[in-house]
C-alpha positions as a printed NumPy array, in Angstrom:
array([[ -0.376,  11.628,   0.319],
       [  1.226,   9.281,   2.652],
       [ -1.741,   6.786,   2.324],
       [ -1.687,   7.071,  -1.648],
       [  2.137,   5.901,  -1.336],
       [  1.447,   3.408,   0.673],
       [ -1.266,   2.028,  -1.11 ],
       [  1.046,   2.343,  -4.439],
       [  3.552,   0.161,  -2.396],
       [  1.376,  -2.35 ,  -1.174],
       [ -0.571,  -2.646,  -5.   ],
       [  3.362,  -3.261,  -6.42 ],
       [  4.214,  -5.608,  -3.678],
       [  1.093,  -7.988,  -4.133],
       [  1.654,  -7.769,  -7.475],
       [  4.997,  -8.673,  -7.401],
       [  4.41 , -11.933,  -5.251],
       [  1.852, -12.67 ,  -7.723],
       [  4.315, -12.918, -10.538],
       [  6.578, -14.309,  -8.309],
       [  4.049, -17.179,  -7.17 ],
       [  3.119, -17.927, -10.953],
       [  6.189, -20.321, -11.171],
       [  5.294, -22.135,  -7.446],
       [  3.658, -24.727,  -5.946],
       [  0.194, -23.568,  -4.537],
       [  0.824, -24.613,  -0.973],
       [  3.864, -22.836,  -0.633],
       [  3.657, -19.598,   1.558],
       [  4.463, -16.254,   0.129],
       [  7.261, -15.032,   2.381],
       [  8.126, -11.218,   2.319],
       [ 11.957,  -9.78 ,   3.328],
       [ 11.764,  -6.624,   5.574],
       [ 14.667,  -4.933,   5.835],
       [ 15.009,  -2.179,   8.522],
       [ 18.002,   0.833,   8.12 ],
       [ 17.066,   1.055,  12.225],
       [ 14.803,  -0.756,  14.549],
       [ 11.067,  -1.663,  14.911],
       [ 10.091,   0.397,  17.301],
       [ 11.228,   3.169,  15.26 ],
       [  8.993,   1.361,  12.209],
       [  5.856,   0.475,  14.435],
       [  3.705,   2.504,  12.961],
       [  4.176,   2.121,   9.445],
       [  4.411,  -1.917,  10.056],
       [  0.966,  -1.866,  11.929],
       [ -0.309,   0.077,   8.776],
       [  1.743,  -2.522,   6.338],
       [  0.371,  -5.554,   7.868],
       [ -3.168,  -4.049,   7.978],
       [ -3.049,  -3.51 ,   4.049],
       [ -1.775,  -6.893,   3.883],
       [ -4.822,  -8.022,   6.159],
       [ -7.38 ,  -5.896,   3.888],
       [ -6.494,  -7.667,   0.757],
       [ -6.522, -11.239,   2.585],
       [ -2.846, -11.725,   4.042],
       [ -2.23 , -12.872,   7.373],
       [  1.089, -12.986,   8.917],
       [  1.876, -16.442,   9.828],
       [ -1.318, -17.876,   8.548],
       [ -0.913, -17.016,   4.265],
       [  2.088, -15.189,   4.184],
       [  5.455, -14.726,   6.125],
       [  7.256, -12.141,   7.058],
       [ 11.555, -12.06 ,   7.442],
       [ 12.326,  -8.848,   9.214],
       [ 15.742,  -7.954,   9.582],
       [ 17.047,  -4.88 ,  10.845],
       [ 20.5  ,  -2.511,  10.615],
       [ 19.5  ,  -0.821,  14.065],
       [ 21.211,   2.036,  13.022],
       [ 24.116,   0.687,  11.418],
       [ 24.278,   1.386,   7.713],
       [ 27.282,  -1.256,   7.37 ],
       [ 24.751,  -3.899,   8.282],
       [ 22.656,  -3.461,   5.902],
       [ 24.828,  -5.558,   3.024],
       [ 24.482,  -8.58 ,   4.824],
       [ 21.427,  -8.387,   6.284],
       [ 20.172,  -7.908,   2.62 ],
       [ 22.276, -10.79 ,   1.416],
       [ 20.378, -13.075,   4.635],
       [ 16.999, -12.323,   3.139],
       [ 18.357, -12.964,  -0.595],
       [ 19.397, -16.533,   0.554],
       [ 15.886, -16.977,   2.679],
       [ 14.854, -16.954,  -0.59 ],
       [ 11.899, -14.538,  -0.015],
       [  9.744, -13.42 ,  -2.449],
       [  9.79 ,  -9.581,  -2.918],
       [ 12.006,  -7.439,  -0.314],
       [ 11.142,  -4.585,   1.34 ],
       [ 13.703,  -2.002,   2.354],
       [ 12.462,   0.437,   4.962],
       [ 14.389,   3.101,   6.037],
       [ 16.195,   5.372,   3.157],
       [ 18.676,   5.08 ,   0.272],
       [ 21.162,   3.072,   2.021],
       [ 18.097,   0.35 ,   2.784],
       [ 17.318,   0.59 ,  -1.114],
       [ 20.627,   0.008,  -2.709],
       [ 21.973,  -2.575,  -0.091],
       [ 18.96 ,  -4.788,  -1.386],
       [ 19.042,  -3.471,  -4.752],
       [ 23.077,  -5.105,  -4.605],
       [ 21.965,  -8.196,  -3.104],
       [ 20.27 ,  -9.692,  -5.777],
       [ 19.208,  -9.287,  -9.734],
       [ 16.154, -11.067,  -9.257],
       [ 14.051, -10.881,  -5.945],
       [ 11.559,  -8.031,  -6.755],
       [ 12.365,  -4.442,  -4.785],
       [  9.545,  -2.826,  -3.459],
       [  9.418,   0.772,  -1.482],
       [  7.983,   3.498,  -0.972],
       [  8.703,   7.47 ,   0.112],
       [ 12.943,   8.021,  -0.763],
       [ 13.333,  10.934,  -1.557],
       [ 16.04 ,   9.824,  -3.504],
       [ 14.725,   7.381,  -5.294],
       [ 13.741,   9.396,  -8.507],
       [ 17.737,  10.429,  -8.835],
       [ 18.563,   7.099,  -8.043],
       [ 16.567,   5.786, -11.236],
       [ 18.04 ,   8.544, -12.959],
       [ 21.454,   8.083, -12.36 ],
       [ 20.991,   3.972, -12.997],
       [ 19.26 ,   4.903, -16.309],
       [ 22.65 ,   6.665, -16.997],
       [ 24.906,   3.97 , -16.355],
       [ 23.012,   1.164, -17.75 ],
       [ 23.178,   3.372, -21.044],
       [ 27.439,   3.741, -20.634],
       [ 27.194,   0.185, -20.054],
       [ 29.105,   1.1  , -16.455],
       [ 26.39 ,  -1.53 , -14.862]])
């Protein structure tokens, strides 16, 4: 299950820096935002498996593509402006690793930067309860 999710997020996050790439130059480097709710060495496995699926599908980090990693290390109240870094990096797509609080810090960071994650439990409600607002026009 864990490798169909993954492969799910990796299909939505090429795709996304596809679309995103349309409107750019071809020499420019796709450049990916990581952002971490704790540390790397907590992530190491699941980054060794992200940048492998990246590898498969011919991305190399630092060769074809870039990665920004920034992370909260455990400090949820980091996560705002750690998001808002990678937002004015300019990245193409951001990735928030790490639960809900990962997902909506980057979510309120920007209106345009593709979102793209994987595995929250919460994410479904989350969807749910944004559906609901946008509808009440409270967004």
């Amino acid at each position: 299950m864990k490798k169909v999710i993954f492969r799910l997020t990796l299909s939505a996050l090429l795709l996304a820096l596809c679309v995103s790439a349309g409107a750019q130059q071809p020499a420019k480097v796709p450049r990916i935002g990581f952002l971490g709710a704790t540390d790397a060495s907590r992530f190491s496995d699941r980054l060794d498996g992200f940048r492998k699926g990246l590898y498969d599908v011919g991305y190399s980090e630092g060769k074809n593509i870039t990665i920004e990693y920034r992370w909260a290390k455990g400090t949820p109240s980091l996560l705002p402006a750690l998001a808002a870094e990678l937002v004015q990096l300019k990245v193409d797509v951001i990735v928030p690793a790490g639960g809900t609080q990962a997902i909506l810090a980057a979510k309120n960071a920007t209106k345009t930067i593709p979102i793209v994650f994987a595995g929250s439990r919460k994410s479904l409600v989350l969807h749910q309860l944004y559906k609901i607002k946008r509808r009440r026009n409270l967004i």
